[in-house]
SELUMMAR-931075 format. One record per residue (C-alpha): chain; residue in three letters; x, y, z; residue number from 1. Coordinates in Angstrom, 1 decimal. Example, Ala and Ser with C-alpha at 12.3 -4.5 7.8 and 13.67 -1.06 7.14 Angstrom:
> A, ALA, 12.3, -4.5, 7.8, 1
> A, SER, 13.7, -1.1, 7.1, 2
***
This chain:
> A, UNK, 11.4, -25.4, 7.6, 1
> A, UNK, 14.0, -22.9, 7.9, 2
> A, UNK, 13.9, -19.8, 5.5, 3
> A, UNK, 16.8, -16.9, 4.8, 4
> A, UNK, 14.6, -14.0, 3.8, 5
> A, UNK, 16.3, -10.8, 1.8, 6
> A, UNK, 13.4, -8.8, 0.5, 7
> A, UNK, 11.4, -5.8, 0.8, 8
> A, UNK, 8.3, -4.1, 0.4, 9
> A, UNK, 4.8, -6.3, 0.2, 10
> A, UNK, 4.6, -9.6, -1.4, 11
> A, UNK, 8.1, -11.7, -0.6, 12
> A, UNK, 7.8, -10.2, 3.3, 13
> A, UNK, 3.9, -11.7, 3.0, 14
> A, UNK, 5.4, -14.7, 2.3, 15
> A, UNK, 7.7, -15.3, 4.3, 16
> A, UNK, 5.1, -14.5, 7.3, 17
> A, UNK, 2.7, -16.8, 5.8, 18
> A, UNK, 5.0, -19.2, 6.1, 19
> A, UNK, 6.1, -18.5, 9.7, 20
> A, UNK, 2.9, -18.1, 10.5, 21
> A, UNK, 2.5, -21.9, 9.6, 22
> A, UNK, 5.5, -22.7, 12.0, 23
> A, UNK, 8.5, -21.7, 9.9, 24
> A, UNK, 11.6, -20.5, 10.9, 25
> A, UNK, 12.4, -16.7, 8.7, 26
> A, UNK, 15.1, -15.3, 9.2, 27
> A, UNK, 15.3, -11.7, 7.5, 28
> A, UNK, 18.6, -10.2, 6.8, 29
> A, UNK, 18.4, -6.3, 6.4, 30
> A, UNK, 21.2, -3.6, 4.9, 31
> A, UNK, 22.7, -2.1, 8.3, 32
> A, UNK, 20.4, 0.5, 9.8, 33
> A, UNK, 17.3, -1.3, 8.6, 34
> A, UNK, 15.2, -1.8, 5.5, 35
> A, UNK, 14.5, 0.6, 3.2, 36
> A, UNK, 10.2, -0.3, 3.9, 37
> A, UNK, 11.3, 0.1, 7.5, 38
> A, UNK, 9.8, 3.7, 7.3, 39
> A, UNK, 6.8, 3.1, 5.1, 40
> A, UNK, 3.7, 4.4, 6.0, 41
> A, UNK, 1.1, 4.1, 7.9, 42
> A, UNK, 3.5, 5.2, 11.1, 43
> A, UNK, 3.3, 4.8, 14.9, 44
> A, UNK, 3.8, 8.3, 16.9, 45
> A, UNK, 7.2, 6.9, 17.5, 46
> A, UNK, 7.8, 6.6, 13.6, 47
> A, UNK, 8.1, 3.4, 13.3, 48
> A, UNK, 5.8, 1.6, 10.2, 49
> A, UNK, 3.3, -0.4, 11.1, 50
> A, UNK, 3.2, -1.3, 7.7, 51
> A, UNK, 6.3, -3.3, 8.3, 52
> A, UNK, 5.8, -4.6, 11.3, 53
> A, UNK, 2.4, -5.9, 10.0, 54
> A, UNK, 4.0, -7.9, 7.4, 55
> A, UNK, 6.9, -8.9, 9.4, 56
> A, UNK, 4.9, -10.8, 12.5, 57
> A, UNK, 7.0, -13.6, 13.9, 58
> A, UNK, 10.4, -13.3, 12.2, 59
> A, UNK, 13.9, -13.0, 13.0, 60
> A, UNK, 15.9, -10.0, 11.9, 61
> A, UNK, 20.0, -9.5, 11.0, 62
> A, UNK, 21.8, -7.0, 9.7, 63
> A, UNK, 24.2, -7.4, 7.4, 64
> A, UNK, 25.9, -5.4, 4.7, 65
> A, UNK, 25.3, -7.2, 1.3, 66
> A, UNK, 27.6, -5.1, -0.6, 67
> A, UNK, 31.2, -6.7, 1.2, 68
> A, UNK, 32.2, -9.6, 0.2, 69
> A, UNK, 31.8, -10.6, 3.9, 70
> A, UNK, 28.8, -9.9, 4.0, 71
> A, UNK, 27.9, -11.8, 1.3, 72
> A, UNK, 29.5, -15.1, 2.5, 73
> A, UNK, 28.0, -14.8, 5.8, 74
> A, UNK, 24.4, -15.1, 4.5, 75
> A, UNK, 25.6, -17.6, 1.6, 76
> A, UNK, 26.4, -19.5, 4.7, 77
> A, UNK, 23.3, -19.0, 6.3, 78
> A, UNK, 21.7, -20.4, 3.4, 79
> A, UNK, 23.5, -23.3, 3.1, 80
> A, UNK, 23.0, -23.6, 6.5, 81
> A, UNK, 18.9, -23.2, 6.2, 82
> A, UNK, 18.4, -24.3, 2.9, 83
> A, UNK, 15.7, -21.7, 1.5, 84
> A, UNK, 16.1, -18.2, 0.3, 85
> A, UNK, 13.6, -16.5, -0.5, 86
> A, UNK, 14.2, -13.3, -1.9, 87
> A, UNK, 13.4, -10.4, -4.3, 88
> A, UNK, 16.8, -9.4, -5.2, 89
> A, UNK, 19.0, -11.8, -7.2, 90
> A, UNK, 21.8, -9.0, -7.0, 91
> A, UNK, 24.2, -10.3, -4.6, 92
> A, UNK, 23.0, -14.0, -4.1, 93
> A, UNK, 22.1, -16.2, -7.5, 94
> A, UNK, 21.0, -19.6, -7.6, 95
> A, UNK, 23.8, -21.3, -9.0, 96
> A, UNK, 26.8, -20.0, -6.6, 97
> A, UNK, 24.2, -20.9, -3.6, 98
> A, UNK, 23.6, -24.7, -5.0, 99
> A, UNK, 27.3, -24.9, -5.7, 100
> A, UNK, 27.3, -24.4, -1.6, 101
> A, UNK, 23.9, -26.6, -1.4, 102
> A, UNK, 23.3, -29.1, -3.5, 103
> A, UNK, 19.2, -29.2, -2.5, 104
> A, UNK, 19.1, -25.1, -2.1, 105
> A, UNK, 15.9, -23.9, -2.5, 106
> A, UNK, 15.9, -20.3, -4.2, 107
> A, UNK, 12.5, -18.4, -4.4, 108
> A, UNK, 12.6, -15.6, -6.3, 109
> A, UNK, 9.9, -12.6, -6.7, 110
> A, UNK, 10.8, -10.4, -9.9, 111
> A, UNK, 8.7, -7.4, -11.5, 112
> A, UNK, 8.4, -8.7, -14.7, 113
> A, UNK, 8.7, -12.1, -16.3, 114
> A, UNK, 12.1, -10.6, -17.6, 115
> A, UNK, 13.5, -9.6, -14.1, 116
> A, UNK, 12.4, -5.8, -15.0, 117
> A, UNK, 11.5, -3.2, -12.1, 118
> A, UNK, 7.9, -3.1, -11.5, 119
> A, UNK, 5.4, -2.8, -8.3, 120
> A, UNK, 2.2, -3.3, -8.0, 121
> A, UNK, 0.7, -0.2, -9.0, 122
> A, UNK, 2.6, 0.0, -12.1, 123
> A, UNK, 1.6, -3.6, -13.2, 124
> A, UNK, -2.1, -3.0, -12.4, 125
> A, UNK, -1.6, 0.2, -14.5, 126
> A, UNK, -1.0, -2.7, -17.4, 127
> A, UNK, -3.2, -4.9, -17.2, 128
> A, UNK, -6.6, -3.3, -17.8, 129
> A, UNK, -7.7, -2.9, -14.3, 130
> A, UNK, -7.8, 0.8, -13.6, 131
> A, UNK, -9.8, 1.4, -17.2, 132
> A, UNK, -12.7, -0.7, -16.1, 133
> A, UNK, -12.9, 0.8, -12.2, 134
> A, UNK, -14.9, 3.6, -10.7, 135
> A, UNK, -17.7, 5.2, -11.3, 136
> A, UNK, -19.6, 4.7, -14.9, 137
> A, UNK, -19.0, 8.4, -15.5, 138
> A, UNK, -15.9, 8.6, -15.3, 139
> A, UNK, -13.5, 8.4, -18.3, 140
> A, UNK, -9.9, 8.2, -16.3, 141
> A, UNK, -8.3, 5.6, -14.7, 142
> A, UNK, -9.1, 4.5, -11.3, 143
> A, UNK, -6.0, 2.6, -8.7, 144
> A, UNK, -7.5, 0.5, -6.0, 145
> A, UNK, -6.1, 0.4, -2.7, 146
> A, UNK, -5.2, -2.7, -2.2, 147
> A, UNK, -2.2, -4.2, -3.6, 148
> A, UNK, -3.6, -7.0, -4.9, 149
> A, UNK, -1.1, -8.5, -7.0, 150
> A, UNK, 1.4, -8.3, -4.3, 151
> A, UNK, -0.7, -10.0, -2.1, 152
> A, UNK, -1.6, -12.5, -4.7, 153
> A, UNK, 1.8, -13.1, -5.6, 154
> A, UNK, 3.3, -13.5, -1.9, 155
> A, UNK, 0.7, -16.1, -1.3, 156
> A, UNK, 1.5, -17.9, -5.2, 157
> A, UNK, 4.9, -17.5, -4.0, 158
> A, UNK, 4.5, -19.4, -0.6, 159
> A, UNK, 2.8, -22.2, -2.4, 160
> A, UNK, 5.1, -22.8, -5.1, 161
> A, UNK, 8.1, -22.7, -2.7, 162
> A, UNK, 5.9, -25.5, -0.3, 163
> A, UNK, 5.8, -27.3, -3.8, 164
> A, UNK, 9.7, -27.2, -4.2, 165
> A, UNK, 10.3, -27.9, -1.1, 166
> A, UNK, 7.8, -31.4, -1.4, 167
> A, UNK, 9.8, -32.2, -4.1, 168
> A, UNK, 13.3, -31.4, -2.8, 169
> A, UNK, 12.0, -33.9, -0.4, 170
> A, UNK, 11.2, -36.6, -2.7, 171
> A, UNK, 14.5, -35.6, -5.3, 172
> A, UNK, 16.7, -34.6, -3.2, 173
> A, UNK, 17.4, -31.8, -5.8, 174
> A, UNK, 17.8, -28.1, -5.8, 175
> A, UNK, 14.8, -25.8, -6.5, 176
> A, UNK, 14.5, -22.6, -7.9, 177
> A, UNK, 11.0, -20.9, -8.0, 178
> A, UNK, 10.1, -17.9, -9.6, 179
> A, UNK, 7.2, -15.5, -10.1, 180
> A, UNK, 6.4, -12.0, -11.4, 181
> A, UNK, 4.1, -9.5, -10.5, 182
> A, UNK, 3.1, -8.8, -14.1, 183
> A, UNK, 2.2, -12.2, -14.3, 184
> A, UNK, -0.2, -12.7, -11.7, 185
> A, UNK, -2.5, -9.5, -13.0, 186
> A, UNK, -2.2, -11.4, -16.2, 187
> A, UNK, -2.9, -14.8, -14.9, 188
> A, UNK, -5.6, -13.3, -12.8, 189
> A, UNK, -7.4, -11.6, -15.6, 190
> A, UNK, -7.0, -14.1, -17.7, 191
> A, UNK, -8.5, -16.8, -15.0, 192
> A, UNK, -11.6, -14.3, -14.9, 193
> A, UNK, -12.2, -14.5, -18.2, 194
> A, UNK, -11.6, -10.9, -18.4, 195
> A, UNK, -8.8, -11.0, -21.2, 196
> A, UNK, -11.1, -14.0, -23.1, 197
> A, UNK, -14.0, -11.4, -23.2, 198
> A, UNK, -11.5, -8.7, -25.0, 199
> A, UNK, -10.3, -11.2, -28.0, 200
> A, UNK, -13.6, -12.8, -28.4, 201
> A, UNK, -16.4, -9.6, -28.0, 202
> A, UNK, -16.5, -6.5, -29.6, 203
> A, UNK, -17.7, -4.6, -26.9, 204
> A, UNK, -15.7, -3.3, -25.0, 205
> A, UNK, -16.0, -3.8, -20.9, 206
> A, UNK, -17.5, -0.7, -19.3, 207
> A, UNK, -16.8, 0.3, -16.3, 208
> A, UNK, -19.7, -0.3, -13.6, 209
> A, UNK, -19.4, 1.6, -10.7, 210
> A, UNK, -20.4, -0.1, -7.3, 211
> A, UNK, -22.7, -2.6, -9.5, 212
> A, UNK, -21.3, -6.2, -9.0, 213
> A, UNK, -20.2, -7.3, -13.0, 214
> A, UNK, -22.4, -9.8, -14.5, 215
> A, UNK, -24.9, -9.9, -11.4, 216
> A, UNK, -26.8, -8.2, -9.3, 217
> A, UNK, -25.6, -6.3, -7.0, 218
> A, UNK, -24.9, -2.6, -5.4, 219
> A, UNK, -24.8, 0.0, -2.9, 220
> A, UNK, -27.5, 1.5, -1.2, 221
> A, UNK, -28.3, 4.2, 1.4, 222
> A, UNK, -30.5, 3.5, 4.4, 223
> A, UNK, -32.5, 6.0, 6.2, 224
> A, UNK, -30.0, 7.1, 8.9, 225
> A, UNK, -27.1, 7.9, 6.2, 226
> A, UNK, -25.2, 4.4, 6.8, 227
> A, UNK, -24.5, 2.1, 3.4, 228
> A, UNK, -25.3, -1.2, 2.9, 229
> A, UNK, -23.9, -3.7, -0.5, 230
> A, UNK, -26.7, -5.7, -0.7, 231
> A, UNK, -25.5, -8.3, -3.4, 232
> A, UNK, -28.1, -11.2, -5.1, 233
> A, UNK, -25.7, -14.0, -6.8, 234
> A, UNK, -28.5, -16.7, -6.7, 235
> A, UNK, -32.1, -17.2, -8.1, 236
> A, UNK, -32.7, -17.8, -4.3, 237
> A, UNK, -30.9, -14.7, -3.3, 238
> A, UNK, -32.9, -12.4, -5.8, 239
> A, UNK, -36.6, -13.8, -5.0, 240
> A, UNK, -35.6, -13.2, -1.3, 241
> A, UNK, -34.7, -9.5, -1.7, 242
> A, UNK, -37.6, -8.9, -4.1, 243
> A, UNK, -39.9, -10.7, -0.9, 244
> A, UNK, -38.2, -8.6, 1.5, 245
> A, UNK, -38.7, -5.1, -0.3, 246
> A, UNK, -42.2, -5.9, -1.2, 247
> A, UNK, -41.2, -5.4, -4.6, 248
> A, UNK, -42.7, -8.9, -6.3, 249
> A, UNK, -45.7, -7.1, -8.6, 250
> A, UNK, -43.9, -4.0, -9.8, 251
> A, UNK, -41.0, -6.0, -10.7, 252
> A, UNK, -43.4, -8.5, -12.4, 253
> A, UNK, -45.0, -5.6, -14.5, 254
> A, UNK, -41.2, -3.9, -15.5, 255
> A, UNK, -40.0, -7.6, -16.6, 256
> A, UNK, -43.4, -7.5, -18.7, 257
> A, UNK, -42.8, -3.8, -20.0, 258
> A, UNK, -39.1, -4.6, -20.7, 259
> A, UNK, -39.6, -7.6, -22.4, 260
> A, UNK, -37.0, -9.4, -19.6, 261
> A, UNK, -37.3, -12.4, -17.1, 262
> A, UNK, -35.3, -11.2, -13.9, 263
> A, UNK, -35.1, -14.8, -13.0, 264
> A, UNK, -32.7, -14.9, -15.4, 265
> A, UNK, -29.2, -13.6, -14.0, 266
> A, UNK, -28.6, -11.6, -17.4, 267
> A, UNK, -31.3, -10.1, -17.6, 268
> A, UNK, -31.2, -8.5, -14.1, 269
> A, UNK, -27.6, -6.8, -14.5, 270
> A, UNK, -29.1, -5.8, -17.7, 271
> A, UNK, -31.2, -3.7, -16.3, 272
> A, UNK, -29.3, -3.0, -13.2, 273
> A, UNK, -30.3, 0.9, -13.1, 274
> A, UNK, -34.1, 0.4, -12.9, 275
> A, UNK, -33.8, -2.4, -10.6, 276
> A, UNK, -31.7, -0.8, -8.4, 277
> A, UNK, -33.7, 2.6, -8.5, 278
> A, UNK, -36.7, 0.3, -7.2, 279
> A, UNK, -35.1, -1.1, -4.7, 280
> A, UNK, -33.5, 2.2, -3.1, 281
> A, UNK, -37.0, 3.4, -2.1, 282
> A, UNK, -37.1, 0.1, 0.1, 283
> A, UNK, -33.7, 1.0, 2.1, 284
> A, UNK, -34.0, 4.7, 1.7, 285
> A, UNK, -37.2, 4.8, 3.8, 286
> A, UNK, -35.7, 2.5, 6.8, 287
> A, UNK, -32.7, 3.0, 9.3, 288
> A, UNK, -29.7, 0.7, 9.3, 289
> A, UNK, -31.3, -1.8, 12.0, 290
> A, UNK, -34.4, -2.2, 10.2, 291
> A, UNK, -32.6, -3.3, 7.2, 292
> A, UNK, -30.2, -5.4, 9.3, 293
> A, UNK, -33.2, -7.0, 10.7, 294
> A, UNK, -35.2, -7.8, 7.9, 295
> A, UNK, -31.8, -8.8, 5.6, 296
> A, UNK, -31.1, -11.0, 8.6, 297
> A, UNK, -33.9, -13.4, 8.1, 298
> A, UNK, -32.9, -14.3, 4.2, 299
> A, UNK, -30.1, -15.4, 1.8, 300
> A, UNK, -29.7, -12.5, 0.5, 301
> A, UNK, -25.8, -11.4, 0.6, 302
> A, UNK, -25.3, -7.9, 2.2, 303
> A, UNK, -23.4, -6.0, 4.7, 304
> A, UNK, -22.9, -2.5, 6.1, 305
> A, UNK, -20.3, -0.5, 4.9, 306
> A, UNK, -17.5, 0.2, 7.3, 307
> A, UNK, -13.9, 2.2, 7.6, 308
> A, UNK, -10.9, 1.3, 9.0, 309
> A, UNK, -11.6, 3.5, 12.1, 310
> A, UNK, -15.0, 2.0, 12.7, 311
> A, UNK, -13.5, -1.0, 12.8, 312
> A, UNK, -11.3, -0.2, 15.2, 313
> A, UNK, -14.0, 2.1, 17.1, 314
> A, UNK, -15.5, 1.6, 20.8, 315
> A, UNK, -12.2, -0.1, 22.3, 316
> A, UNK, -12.1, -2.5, 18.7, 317
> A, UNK, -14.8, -4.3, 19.8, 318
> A, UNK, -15.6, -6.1, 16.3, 319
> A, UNK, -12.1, -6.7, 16.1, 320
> A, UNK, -12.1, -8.2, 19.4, 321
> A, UNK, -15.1, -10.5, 18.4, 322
> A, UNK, -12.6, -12.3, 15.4, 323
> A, UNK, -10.7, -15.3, 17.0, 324
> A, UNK, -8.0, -14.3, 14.9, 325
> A, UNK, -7.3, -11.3, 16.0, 326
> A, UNK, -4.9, -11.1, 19.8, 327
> A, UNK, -3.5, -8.8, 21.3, 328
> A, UNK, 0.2, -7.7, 20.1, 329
> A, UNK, 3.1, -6.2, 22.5, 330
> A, UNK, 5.1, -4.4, 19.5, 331
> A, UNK, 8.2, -3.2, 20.5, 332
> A, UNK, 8.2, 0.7, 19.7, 333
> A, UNK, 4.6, 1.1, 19.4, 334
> A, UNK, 2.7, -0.3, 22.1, 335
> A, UNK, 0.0, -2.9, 22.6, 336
> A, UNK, -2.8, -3.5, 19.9, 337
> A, UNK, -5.2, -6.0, 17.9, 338
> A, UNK, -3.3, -7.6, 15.5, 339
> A, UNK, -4.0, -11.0, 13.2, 340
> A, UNK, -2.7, -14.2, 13.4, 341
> A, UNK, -3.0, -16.9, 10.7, 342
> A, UNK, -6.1, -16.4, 9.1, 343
> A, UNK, -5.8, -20.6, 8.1, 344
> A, UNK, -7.3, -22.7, 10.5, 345
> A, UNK, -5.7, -26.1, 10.8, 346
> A, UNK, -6.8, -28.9, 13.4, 347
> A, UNK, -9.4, -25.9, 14.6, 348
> A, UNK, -6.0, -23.9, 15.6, 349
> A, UNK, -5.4, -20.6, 14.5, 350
> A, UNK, -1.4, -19.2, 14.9, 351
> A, UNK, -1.5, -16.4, 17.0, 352
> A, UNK, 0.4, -12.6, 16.0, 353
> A, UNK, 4.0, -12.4, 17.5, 354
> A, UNK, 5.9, -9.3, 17.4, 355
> A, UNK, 8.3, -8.4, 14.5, 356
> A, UNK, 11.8, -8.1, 15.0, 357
> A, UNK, 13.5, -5.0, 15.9, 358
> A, UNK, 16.4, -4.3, 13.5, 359
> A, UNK, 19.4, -6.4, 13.7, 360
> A, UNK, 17.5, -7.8, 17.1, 361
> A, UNK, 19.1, -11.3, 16.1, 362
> A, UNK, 21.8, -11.0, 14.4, 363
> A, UNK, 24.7, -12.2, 17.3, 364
> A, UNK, 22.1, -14.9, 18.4, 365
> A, UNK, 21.7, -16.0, 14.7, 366
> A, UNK, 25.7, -16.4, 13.7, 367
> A, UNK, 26.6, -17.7, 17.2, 368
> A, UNK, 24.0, -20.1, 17.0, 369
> A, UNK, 23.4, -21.1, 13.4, 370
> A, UNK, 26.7, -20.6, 12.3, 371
> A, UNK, 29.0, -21.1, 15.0, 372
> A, UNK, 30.8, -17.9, 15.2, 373
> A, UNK, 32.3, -17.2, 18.6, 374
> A, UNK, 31.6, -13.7, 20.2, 375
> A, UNK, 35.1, -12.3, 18.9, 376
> A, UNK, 34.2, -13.5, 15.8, 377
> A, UNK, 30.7, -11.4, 15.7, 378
> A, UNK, 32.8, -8.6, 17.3, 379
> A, UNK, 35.5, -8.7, 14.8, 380
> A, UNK, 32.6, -8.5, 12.6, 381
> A, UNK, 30.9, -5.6, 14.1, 382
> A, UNK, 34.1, -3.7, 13.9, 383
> A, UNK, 34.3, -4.2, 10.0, 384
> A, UNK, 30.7, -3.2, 10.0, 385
> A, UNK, 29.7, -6.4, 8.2, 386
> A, UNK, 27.4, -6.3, 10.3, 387
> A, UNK, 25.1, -4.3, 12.1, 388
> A, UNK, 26.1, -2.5, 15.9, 389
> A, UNK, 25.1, -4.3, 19.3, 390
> A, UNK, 21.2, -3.5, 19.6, 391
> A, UNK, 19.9, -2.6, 22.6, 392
> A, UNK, 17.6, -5.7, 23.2, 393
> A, UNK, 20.4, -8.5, 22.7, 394
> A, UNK, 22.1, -9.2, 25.8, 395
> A, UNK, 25.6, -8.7, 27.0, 396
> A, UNK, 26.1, -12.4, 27.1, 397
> A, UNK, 25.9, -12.3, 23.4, 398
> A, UNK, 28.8, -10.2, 23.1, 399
> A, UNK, 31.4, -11.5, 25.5, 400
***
């Protein structure tokens, strides 16, 4: 499979590396000088985003100026050439001049809004309820996430529906175009959760719940040494083995008596989350992380220590050197570090991480080779500034 990529920011990039990850070709054309997400933080000390090249692993990179005609015909050609764009921007390459070039073209197009409208993640989780019903009970004003979850969601929707056009271009022999909006996966999401169900069909409105796991039981606590543990109790079989563990079993029995609830009920236990959970604190409260480890070890319950990036990544990254999908990375411009391969695991092989492209690292390579140009041609080119200048990594071969 072979892939022209023009996008930006979080979810088409995530798809596109998905889907090179998985042994695709991606070939991702950038305005001259570099994306604008080039520069997005986090940063290397030399400045350059590890934001990007984290979602960028095993790509090829161009640069090519979009607004020429030129410039435009060269990646039209590319496409033709390839196939599939995927893409975020319909400004300068549509789906029906492309099929006129391709009869089979596959276009896959990430939007804001179901309408094409501007939006990114944070605005669309804004609208969709999310914010209203996170962070602590007590609170009253809306609380963002961190993660961009409907970007990350929507680049890996997006990556299936294009392997689903691209099945059936195979079986048609017709063109494709695939499309799918932000706003619509929050909306698709909630809905799938039940979450929007519950607001047309209850009158009470969802309250926020803190670090208490909605519907269940489950929540934070603090162990004797100051570490944190989410200790988390989906199953009857989970409860009954944390109320075994913390020695809990006859209290418990006299609350459920007092209250009038049956804790083996799932219901009834996030009903009464608070006084359960204030029970159970004393138990971790009055023993150090490894005590709890220990005991939590030997039962179903769910649980695990609470960690930061920087732990993670503490005592030469030794956790992250224990994950088989982690290798070592030799990025250029920021030096040698852990990065992930393909979390999928296919025929018990993972895909290991490969460096992300330098700007315009491919470009001669890509329209000598893909397109035929000869090395006047790509200087001519140059000249124009079609495209990008001669990077330093390409060789002089490519140029003469």
């Amino acid at each position: 499979m072979r892939i022209v990529e023009v996008s930006g920011y979080v979810a088409a990039p995530l798809c596109g590396m998905t889907l090179a990850q998985l042994g695709a070709e991606v070939i991702r054309v950038e305005p001259i000088g570099g994306a604008p997400d080039r520069t997005r933080f986090p940063l290397a000390a030399t400045g350059i985003s590890l934001y990007w090249t984290g979602l960028n692993k095993g790509k090829r990179s161009i640069e090519v100026d979009l607004s020429t005609a030129a410039g435009r015909q060269l990646v039209t050609d590319l496409v033709a050439e390839y196939g599939i764009l995927l893409t975020n921007s319909e400004r300068h390459l549509r789906f029906d001049d492309l099929r006129a070039r391709r009869p089979d073209v596959i276009h896959a197009v990430l939007t804001g809004t179901r309408g094409g409208a501007a939006a990114v993640d944070y605005t669309v989780n804004a609208a969709t309820g999310f914010p209203t019903a996170t962070g602590p009970e007590s609170d009253t004003a809306p609380v963002n996430h961190l993660l961009p979850a409907w970007d990350v969601a929507a680049g890996l929707y997006l990556a299936v529906g294009l392997l689903a056009a691209e099945r059936r271009r195979g079986l048609t022999g017709e063109a494709q175009q695939v499309r799918i909006a932000l706003e619509d996966v929050a909306l698709a999401t909630a809905g799938n959760l039940g979450y929007l169900a519950e607001a047309q069909l209850s009158a009470v409105p969802r309250e926020r719940s803190g670090n208490y796991v909605y519907g269940t039981f489950g929540r934070d606590f603090a162990t004797a040494d100051g570490s944190r543990v989410m200790v988390v109790a989906l199953t009857l079989a989970q409860w009954r083995d944390l109320v075994r563990v913390t020695g809990t079993s006859e209290v418990l029995l006299a609350l459920a008596d007092s209250l009038g609830a049956d804790f083996d009920a799932e219901a009834d236990r996030y009903r009464h989350r608070r006084v359960l959970a204030a029970l159970l604190a004393e138990w971790f409260e009055a023993r150090p992380l490894a005590e709890v480890a220990a005991e939590l070890g030997g039962t179903r319950v769910l649980w695990s220590v609470y960690r930061s990036f920087r732990d993670l990544a503490a005592e030469e990254a030794r956790l992250l050197r224990e994950s088989p999908m982690m290798g070592q990375l030799e990025q250029p411009g920021v030096g040698n570090y852990l990065a992930p391969g393909s979390p999928l695991v296919i025929g018990g092989r993972q895909a290991p991480p490969e460096p992300a492209p330098t700007v315009g690292q491919h470009t001669a390579e890509v329209l000598r080779t893909d397109l035929r140009l000869l090395g006047a041609d790509v200087q001519k080119l140059r000249d124009e500034a079609v495209i990008g200048p001669r990077p330093e990594s390409e060789p002089e071969r490519m140029v003469e």
